[in-house]
N, C-alpha and C positions, 0 to 999 in steps of 0.2 A: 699469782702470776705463773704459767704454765711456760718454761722455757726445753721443752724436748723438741721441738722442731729445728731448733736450729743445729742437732746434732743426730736427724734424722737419717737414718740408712740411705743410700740410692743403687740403685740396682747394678751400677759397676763398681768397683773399685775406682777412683782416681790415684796418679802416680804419686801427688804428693803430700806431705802431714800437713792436716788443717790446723788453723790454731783461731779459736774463738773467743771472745772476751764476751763476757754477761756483764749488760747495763746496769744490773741492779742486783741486788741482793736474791739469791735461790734456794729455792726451801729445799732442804736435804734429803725429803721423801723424792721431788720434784727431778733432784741430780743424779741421786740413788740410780730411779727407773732410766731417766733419758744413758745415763752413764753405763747401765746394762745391756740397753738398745744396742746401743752404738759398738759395746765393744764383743756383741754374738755378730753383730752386721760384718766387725772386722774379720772374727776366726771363718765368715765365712763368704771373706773375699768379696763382700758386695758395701763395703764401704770403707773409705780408706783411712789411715789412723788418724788421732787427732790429740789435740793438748788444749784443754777446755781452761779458761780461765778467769775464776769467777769469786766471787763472798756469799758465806750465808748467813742468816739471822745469827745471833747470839743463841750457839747450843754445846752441848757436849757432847761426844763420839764416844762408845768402848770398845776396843779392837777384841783381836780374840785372843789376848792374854790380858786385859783389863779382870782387875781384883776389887772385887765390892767395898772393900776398905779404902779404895783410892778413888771414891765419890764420898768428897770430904762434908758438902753443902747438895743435899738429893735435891732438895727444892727450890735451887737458886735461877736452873735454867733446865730447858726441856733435856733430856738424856735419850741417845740413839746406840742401841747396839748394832755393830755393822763389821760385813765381813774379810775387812782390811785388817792386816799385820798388827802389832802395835800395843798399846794401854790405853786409857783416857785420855783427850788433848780436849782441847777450846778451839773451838771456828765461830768467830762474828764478824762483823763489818770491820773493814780497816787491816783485814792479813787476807792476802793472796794467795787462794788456792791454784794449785794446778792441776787437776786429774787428767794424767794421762794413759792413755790407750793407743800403744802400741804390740805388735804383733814381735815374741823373743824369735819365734821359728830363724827368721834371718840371720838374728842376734848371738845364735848358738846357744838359746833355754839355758840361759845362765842367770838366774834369778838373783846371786848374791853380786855378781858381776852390775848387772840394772841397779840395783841397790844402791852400789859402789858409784852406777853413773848419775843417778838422781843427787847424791850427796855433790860430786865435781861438778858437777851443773848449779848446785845452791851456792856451793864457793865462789865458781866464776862470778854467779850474776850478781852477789854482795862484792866481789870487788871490782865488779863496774860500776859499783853501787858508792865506792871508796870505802867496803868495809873488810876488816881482815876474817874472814869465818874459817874456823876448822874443825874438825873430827875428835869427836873423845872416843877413847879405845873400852870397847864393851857397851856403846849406847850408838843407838843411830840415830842419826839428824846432824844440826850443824852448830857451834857454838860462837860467841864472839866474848871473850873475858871471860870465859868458867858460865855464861850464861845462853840458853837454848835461844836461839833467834827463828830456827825453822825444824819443822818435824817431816817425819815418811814412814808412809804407813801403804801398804800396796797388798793387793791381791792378784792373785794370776790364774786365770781360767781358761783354758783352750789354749795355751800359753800366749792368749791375748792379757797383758795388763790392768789394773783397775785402777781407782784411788790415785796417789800419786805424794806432792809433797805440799807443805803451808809455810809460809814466809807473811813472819809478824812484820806488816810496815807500820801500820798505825792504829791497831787494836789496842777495847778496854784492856789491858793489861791484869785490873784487879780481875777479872773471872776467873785467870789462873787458879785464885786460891780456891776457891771452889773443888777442886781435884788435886790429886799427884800427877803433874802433868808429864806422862809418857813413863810414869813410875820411877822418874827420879826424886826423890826426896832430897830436901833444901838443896836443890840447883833454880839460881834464880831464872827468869823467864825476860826477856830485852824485845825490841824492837828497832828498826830502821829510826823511827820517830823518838826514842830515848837517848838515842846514841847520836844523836842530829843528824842522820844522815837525810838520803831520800826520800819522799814520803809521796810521791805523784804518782798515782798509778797508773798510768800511760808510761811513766818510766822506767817504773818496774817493769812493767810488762816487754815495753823494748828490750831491758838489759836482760829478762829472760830469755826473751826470744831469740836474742843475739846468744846466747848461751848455751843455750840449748843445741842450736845448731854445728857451735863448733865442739859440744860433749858428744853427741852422739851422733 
């Protein structure tokens, strides 16, 4: 399935951020390219930003502090190096990525500040979610009980944005073990669906949406 058209460039900018959902699962190579597209169309004012919001097959990502010791199982699932922030994590069916591309220039190119808002934006949308998520000091992403419920992993070029953040609603969980996920060692790994919370992804996606808005 080839989904880069629907986050094809158009020759003006529009004033306001798009926000897309993929019907089905999107192959990594597939989001990778449409995801590059879109955000050189951004630094170059001929398309306007967006927050994509989609699942991929069951694979593994290594950011670019990912360490060969923390691919615990090489062979369990395809492995993709890529040029976002980060270590190892898990992306399958059932956790809600967001890659968003927006442009910092407005933002005042404050790259740890964005960071800062991607994390306040996972907190809100888990407690519209009715879950409490917060911050551990010296890791980034989001916890709920000592345990990692969402990661962020971002890149920034033209100081247009890449990548963005993943929120486990309903993932295999066991791929985890397969890696050190985000190179914490025994920090367990949770989901929306463990914890009983939400698990409808039209409702996640609302409660990000609505989140997102009043973060940023």
């Amino acid at each position: 399935m080839t989904f880069s058209a629907p986050i094809a460039s158009s020759t003006t900018r529009p004033a306001p951020l798009e926000w897309i959902a993929a019907p089905a699962p999107v192959s990594y190579e597939t989001a990778l390219a449409a995801m590059d597209a879109r955000a050189a169309a951004i630094a170059d004012e001929a398309a306007s930003e967006c927050v994509w919001l989609l699942e991929h097959p069951p694979l593994y990502t290594a950011g670019t502090s990912a360490s060969d010791d923390e691919l615990l199982e090489p062979g369990r699932l395809p492995v993709f190096k890529t040029g976002r922030g980060g270590r190892y994590t898990y992306h399958g069916p059932g956790q809600r990525i967001a890659y968003v591309m927006v442009d910092l220039t407005p933002r005042g190119r404050d790259v740890r500040a964005y960071v800062a808002g991607l994390e306040s934006w996972l907190i809100a949308t888990l407690a519209r979610l009715g879950v409490e998520g917060e911050r551990r000091s010296g890791a980034v992403g989001i916890f709920v009980d000592g345990a990692k419920i969402a990661s962020i992993g971002v890149r920034v070029r033209r100081w247009v944005t890449l990548h963005g953040v993943s929120l486990n609603v309903d993932p295999e969980l066991s791929h985890f073990a397969g890696i050190v996920p985000c190179g914490l060692q025994d920090t367990p790994v949770t989901s929306l669906a463990a914890l009983g919370a939400e698990t409808d992804m039209a409702r996640v996606d609302e409660a990000l949406r609505a989140s997102f808005l009043e973060t940023f």
